[in-house]
C-alpha positions in Angstrom: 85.4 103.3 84.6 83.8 101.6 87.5 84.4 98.0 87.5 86.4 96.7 90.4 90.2 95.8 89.4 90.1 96.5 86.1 93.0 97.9 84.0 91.4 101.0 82.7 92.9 103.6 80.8 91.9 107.2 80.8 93.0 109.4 78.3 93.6 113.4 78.4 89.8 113.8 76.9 88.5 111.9 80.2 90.8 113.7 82.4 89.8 117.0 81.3 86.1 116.1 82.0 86.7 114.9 85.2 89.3 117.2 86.5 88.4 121.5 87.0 92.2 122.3 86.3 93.3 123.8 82.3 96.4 124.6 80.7 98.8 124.9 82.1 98.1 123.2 85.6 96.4 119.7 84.6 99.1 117.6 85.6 97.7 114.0 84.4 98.9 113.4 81.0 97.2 109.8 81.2 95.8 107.0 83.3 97.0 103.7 82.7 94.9 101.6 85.5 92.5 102.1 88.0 91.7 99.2 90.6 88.1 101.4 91.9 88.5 101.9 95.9 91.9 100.8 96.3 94.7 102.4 93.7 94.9 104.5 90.7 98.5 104.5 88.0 99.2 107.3 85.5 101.9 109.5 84.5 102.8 113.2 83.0 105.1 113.4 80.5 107.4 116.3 81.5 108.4 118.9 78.6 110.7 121.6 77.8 107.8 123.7 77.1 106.4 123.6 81.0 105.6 127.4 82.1 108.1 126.3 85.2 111.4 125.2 83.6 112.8 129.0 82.4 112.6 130.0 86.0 113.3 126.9 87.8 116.2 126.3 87.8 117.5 128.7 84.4 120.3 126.7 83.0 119.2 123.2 84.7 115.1 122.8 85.3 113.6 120.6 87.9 110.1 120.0 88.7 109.2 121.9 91.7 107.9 120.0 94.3 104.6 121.4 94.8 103.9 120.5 91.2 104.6 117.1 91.7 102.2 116.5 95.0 99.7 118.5 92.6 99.9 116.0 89.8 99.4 113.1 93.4 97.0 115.3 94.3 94.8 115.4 90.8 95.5 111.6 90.3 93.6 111.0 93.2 90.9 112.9 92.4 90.4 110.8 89.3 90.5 107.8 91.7 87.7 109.2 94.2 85.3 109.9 91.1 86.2 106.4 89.0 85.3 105.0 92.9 82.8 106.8 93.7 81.3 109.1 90.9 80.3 112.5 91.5 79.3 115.3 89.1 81.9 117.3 88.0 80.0 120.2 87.0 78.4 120.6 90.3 81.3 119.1 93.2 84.8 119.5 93.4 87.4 117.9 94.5 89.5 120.1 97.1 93.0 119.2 97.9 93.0 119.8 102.1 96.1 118.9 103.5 99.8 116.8 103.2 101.2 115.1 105.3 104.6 113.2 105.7 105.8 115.4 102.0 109.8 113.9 101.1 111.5 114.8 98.0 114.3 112.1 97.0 115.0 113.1 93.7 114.9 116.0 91.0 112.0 115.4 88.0 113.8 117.2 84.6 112.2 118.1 81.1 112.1 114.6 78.9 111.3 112.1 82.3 107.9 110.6 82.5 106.5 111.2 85.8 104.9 108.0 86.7 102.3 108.2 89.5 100.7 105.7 92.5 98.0 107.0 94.6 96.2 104.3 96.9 92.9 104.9 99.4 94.0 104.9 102.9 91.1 105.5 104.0 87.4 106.9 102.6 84.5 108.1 104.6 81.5 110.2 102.9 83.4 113.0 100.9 87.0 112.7 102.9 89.6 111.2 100.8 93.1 110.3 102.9 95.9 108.4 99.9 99.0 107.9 99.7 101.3 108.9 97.0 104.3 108.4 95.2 106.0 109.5 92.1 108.5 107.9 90.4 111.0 108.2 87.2 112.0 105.0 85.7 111.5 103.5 89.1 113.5 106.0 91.2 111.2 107.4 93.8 110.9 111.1 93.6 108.5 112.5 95.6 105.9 110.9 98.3 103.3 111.8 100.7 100.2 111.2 102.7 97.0 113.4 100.8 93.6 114.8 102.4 90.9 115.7 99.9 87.3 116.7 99.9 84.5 116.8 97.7 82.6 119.6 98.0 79.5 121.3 96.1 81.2 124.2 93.4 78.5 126.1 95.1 79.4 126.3 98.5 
């Protein structure tokens, strides 16, 4: 998962190596290319069944927000270990901060939640991206991301 500009893709197995989260909060259904240091494409194939949708909105369910910078958030934590590999059974990834968050339109049940997160900047275990997340090329969401590796221990 390491080679320099290389279309990679990561399936749910990987993800769920890499990533802490579990049903029903891993947000990364797949990666479909990695360019290590620089950028990281994937997407989450949003479903009737999400915990979310009978109580937001009943009748017509968007994606909240928060959900969406979460799935940003998670994709660039499989960019930071595919860049620079940590172990995921002793460090974590924490998500530290957002910056510069717009919504500019609503994610439903049956869209596929495509997602671009690219390295701003990366210095020891600080991680600043930027994000976006897109339906069938219609931006959705956006936002500037800090993140941290830390040890699970402290």
């Amino acid at each position: 998962m390491n080679e320099r500009g290389r279309n990679i893709r990561v399936d749910i197995q990987k993800i769920l190596e890499i990533l802490p989260h579990r049903y029903p909060f891993v947000l990364v259904d797949r990666v479909t290319e990695i360019q290590v240091g620089q950028s990281i494409r994937g997407h989450k194939m949003v479903s009737h069944n999400e915990p979310w949708v009978p109580g937001h909105f009943p009748g017509r369910p968007i994606m909240p927000g928060v959900l969406i910078l979460e799935a940003l958030a998670q994709i660039g934590g499989i960019l930071a270990y595919a860049s620079d590999p940590f172990d995921p059974t002793t460090s974590l990834m924490y998500f530290l901060g957002i910056d510069n968050a717009k919504f500019r339109h609503t994610v439903t049940p049956g869209d596929r939640l495509d997602l671009h997160v690219e390295v701003r900047h990366h210095r020891s275990n600080v991680w600043k991206l930027r994000g976006e997340a897109t339906v069938d090329g219609t931006l959705c969401a956006q936002g500037d991301l800090l993140a941290s590796i830390i040890d699970r221990d402290g």
